[in-house]
PAGUZA-387480 format. One record per residue (C-alpha): residue in three letters; x, y, z. Coordinates in Angstrom, 3 decimals. Example, Ala and Ser with C-alpha at 12.3 -4.5 7.8 and 13.67 -1.06 7.14 Angstrom:
ALA 12.300 -4.500 7.800
SER 13.670 -1.060 7.140
This chain:
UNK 0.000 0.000 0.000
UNK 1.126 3.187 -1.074
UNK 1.778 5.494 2.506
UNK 2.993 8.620 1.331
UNK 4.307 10.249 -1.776
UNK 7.620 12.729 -2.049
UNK 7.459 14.416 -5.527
UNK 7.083 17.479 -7.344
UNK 3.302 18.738 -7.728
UNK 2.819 18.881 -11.423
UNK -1.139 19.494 -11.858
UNK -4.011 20.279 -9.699
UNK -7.667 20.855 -10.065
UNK -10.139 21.986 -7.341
UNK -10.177 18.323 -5.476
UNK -7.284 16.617 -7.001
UNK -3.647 17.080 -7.513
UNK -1.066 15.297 -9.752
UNK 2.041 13.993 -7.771
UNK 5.324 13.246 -10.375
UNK 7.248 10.856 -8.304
UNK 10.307 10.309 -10.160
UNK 8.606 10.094 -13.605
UNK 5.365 8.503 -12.746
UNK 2.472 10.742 -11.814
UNK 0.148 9.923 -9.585
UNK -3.430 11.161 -9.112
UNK -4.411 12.071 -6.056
UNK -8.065 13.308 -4.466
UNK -7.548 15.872 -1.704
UNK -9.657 18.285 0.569
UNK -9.596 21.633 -0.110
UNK -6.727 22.448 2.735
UNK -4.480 20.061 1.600
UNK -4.308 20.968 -1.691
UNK -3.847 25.078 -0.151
UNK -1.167 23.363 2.127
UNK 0.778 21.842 -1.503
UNK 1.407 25.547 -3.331
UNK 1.754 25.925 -7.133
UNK 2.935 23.575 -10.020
UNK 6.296 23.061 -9.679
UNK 6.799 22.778 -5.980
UNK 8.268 19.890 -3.920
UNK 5.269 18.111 -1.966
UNK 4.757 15.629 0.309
UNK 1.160 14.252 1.257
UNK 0.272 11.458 3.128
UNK -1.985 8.252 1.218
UNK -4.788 6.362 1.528
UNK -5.982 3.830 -1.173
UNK -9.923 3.905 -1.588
UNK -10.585 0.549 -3.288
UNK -14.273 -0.396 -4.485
UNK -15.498 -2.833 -6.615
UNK -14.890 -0.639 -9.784
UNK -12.497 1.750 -8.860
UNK -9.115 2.154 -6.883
UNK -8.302 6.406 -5.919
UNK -5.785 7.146 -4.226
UNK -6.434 10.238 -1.266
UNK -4.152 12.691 -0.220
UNK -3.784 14.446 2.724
UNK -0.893 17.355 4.320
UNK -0.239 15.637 7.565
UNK -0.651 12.166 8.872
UNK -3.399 13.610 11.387
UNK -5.537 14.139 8.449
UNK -5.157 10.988 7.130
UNK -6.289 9.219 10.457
UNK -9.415 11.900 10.713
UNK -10.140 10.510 7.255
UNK -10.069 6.877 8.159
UNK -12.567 7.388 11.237
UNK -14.933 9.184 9.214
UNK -15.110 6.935 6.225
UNK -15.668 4.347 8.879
UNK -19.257 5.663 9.652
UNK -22.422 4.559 7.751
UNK -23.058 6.976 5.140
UNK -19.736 8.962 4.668
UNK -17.818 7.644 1.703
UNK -14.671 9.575 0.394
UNK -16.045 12.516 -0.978
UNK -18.374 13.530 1.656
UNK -14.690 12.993 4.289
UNK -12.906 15.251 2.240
UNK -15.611 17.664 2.153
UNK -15.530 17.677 6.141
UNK -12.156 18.140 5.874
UNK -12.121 20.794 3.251
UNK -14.635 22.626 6.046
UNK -12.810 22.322 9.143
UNK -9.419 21.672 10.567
UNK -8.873 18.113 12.221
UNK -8.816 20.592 15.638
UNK -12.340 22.025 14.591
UNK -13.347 18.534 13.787
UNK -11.736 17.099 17.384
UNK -13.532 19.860 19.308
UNK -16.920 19.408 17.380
UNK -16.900 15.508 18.066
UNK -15.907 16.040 21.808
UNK -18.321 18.471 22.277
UNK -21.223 17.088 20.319
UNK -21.172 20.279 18.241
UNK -23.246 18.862 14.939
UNK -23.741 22.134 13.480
UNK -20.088 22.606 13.034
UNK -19.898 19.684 10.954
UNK -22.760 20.060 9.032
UNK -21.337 23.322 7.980
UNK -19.577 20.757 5.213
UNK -20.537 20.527 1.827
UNK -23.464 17.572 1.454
UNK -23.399 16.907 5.434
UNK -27.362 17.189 6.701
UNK -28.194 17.815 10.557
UNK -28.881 13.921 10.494
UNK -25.564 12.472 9.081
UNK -23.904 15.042 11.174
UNK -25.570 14.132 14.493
UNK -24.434 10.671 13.425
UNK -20.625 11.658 12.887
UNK -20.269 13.581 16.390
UNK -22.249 10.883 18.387
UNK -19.656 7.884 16.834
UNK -16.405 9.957 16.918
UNK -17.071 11.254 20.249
UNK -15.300 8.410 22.566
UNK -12.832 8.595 19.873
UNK -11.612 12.143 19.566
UNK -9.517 12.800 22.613
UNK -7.466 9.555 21.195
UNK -6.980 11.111 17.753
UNK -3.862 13.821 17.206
UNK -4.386 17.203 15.624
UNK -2.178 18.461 12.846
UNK 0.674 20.830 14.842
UNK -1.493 23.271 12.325
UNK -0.731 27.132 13.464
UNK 1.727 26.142 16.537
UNK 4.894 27.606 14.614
UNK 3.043 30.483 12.566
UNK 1.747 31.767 15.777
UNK 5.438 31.961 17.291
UNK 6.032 35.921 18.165
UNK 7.931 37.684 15.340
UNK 11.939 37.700 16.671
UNK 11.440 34.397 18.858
UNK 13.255 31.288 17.853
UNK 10.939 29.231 16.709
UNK 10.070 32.259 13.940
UNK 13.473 32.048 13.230
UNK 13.354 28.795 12.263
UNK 10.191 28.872 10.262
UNK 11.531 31.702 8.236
UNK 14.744 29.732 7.806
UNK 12.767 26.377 6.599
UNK 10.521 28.707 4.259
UNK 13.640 30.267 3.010
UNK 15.132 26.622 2.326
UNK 11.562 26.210 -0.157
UNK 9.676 24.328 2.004
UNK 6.179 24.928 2.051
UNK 4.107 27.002 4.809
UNK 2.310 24.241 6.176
UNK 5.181 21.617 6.220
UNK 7.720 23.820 7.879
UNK 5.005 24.934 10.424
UNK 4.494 21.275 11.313
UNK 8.200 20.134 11.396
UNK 8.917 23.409 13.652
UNK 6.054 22.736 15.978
UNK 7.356 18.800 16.744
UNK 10.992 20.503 16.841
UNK 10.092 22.081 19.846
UNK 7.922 19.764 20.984
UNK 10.813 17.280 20.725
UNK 13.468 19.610 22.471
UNK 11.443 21.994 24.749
UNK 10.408 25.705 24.673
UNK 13.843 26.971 25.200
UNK 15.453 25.398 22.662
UNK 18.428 27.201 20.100
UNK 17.712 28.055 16.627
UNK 20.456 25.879 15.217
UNK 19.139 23.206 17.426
UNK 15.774 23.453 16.037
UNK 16.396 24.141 12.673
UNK 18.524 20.976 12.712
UNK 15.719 18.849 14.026
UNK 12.821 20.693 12.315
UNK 15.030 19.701 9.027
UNK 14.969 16.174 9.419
UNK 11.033 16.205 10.164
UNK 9.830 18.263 7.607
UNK 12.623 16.210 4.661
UNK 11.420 12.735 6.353
């Protein structure tokens, strides 16, 4: 099973992108924020996979982090949501949004997604409920919101500089300092946010 792809994005349309991976492009269906979170044609990406298979068709789902991905997997485990109608929860809120709708039986929030009635909704928060405090949240924001000056702004700024996109160098900052504390150095947490963000 294909995991995750490393490529350059070559194409995109407004739920799909087209991942060259060495030569060989793959298709991929993604929400609305991951394909925000993957830039312009031409740009390294990274997204995360899941392989929808069906009785007639195999698609292939992309997501920006690996919290997404999971979010997607509960959801498409509940009567009545199939791919599209995931991706269009996803394309409506953050996996944090989602998290705090589900643990706080919030059904209006989710229904705010495209083809999602009170009903289905109501459904969604009542199954994921017991599951959301389990699930994590993409790091999202936690490095953009570092104040301007401060380390871990630093070390965004140096990542972005490096070409990596917003979203990715947000994510590997925010488990950089996760991994070595608040107080950490910029070298030290360019260093590590490196690794995570080229892994």
């Amino acid at each position: 099973m294909i995991a995750r792809l490393s490529g350059t994005l070559e194409d995109f349309g407004p739920d799909w992108a087209i991942i060259d991976v060495q030569g060989v492009g793959y298709l991929v269906h993604c929400s609305a924020r991951t394909l925000q979170a993957l830039g312009i044609r031409g740009d390294k990406a990274v997204v995360f996979t899941d392989l929808q298979v069906s009785e007639n068709d195999m698609r292939l789902i992309g997501f920006a982090s690996a919290g997404e991905r999971d979010w997607f997997r509960l959801l498409t485990a509940i009567q009545g949501v199939g791919s599209k109608v995931a991706l269009a929860i996803l394309s409506a809120l953050t996996t944090e949004e989602l998290q705090r709708a589900c643990a706080g039986g919030d059904a209006a929030m989710v229904a705010r997604a495209n083809g999602v009635g009170p009903k289905l909704a109501t459904r969604i928060v009542n199954e994921l409920k017991d599951k959301a405090g389990g699930l994590p949240v993409s790091p999202g924001n936690a490095a953009v919101s570092a104040p301007a000056g401060s380390e871990t702004a630093d070390a965004l700024s140096a990542l972005q500089n490096l070409g990596f996109k917003p979203a990715v160098a947000s994510t590997a900052v925010a488990q950089a300092v996760k991994e070595l504390g608040e107080g950490a150095g910029l070298n030290d947490l360019v260093r590590v946010a490196l690794k995570k963000a080229a892994g």
